[in-house]
N, C-alpha and C positions, 0 to 999 in steps of 0.2 A: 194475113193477120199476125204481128208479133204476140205470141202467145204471152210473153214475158215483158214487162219493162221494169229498167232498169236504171233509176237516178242516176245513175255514176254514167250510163253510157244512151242517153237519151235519143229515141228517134229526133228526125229535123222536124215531126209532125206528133204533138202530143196524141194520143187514143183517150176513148173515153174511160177516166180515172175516179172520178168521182169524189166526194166532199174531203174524206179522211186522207186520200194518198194525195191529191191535189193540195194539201195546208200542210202535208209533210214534206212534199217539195217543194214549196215555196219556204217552208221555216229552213231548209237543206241553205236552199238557195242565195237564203240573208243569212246566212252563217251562223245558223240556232245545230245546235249539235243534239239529234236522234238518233235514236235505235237506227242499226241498219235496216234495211228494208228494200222487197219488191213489191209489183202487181199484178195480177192478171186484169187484164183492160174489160171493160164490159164486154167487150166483143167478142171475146170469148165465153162469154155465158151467152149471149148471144146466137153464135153460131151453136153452140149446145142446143137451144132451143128448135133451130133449122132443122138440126137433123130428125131422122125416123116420123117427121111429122109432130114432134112434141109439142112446138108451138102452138099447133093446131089445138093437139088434143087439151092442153093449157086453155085456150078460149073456146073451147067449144063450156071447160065447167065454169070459166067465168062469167057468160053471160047467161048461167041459172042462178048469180049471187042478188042477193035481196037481203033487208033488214035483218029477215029471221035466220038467215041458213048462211053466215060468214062463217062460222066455225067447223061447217063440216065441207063447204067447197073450199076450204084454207089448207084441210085435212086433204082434200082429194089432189087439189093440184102438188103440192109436198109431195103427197107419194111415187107420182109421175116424176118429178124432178127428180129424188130422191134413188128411184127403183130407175131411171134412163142410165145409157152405158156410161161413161167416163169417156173423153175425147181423148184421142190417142195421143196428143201434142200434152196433156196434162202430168205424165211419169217426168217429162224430159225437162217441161218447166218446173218442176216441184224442184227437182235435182238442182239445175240452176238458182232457185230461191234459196237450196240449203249452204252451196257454197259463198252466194254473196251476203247470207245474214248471217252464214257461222253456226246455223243450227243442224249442223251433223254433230257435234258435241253439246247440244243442248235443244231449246226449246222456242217454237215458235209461238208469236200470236198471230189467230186469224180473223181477220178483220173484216167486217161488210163495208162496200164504199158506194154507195150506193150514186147514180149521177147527178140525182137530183136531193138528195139528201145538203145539209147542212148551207144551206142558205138563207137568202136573206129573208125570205118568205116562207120556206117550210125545213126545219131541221132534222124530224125525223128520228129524233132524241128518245132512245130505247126503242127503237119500232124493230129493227134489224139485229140479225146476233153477230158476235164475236166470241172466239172462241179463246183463250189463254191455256200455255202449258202444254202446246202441241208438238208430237214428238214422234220422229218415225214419216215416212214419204206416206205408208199406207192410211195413218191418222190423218194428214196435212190431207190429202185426197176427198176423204170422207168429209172431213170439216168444210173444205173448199165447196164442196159441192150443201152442203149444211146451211152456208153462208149465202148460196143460190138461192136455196128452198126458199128462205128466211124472208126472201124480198114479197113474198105469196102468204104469209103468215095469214091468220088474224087478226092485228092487230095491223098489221101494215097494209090489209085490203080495206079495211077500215080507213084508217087515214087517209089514202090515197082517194077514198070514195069522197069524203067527208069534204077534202081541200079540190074535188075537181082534177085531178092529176090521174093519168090514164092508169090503167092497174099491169098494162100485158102490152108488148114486152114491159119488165122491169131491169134498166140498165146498170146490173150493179158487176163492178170492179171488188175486187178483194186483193186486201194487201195482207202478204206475209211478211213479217216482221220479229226480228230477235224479242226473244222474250227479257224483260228486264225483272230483276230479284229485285223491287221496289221495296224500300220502308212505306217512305207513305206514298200516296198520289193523291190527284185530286183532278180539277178541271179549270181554268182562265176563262175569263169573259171578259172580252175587252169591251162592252158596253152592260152596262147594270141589267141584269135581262130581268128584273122585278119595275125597276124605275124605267128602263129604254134609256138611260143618261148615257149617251158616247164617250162622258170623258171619266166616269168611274169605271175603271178595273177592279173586279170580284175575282177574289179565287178560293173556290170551295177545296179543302183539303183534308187529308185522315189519313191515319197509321196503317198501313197492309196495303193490300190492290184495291179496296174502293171498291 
């Protein structure tokens, strides 16, 4: 398992990258200029869950989830993620993500990408965190694994129940990425997502990070 992928020096066989890093390298691709950026492929949270038996213990609290009690088995799996060890391959890709985005002099964003997020049928739109202003190998670690927990939420055990979509594994990818000092931002919709019209372009935009 390549721990790390890297735009600029792609395997011949994509891993699983998931909605955010997958429309950053396609926007790379057609010659849209972004932040630098890496990712860890789902497979490595993946294999994270393999080890000591996590996965298990992950499904053994998911199937006590019910109507009433998403908030405290959301609580419990998190912790398990949260409190499991750090995989050994994670110091050495963190390292390589700082030299290819530049943020040993500055600061990363850490991004959920989750595999099934941001398509055509379910986007996923605040379910998962991100983190901004991330600085330091030992922060980017904690985050990284933050961005794991994230996919086991409440909020995203929810959704995932709601639309039918399995809860465990969750195949989520995180990209690390240069942090940018934005005035404003915003968001592009290349289809009106209030009307569904394909050929109006919406772009929600504001002053600061949004």
């Amino acid at each position: 398992m390549r721990a790390l992928f890297d735009p600029k020096s792609p395997p011949d066989g994509l891993p699983t990258l998931g909605g955010k890093a997958l429309n950053l390298l396609r926007l790379e691709r057609e010659g849209h200029r972004v932040p630098d950026w890496v990712a860890i492929p789902a497979e490595g949270f993946l294999d994270v869950l393999e080890a000591d038996g996590l996965g298990a213990r992950v499904a053994q609290c998911l199937a006590r989830l019910d109507d009433g009690n998403a908030a405290a088995i959301a609580a419990d799996v998190q912790a398990l993620i949260l409190a499991a060890p750090l995989p050994e391959w994670l110091p050495a890709a963190l390292g390589a993500a700082a030299i290819v985005t530049g943020a040993g002099a500055g600061y990363l964003a850490v991004r959920s990408s989750a595999a099934d997020e941001d398509g055509a049928a379910h986007s996923f739109a605040g379910i998962h965190e991100s983190f901004l202003y991330v600085r330091g190998p030992d922060a980017a670690a904690q985050h990284v694994r933050r961005v794991w927990a994230s996919g086991y939420q409440e909020r995203a055990l929810l959704y995932r129940r709601a639309n039918r979509l399995p809860l465990h594994p969750v195949p989520m990818a995180v990209v690390l990425q240069a942090m940018v000092n934005a005035e404003p931002s915003g968001v592009a919709f290349t289809a009106d997502p209030a009307a569904g019209d394909p050929f109006i372009l919406v772009i929600s935009a504001l002053w600061g990070l949004g």
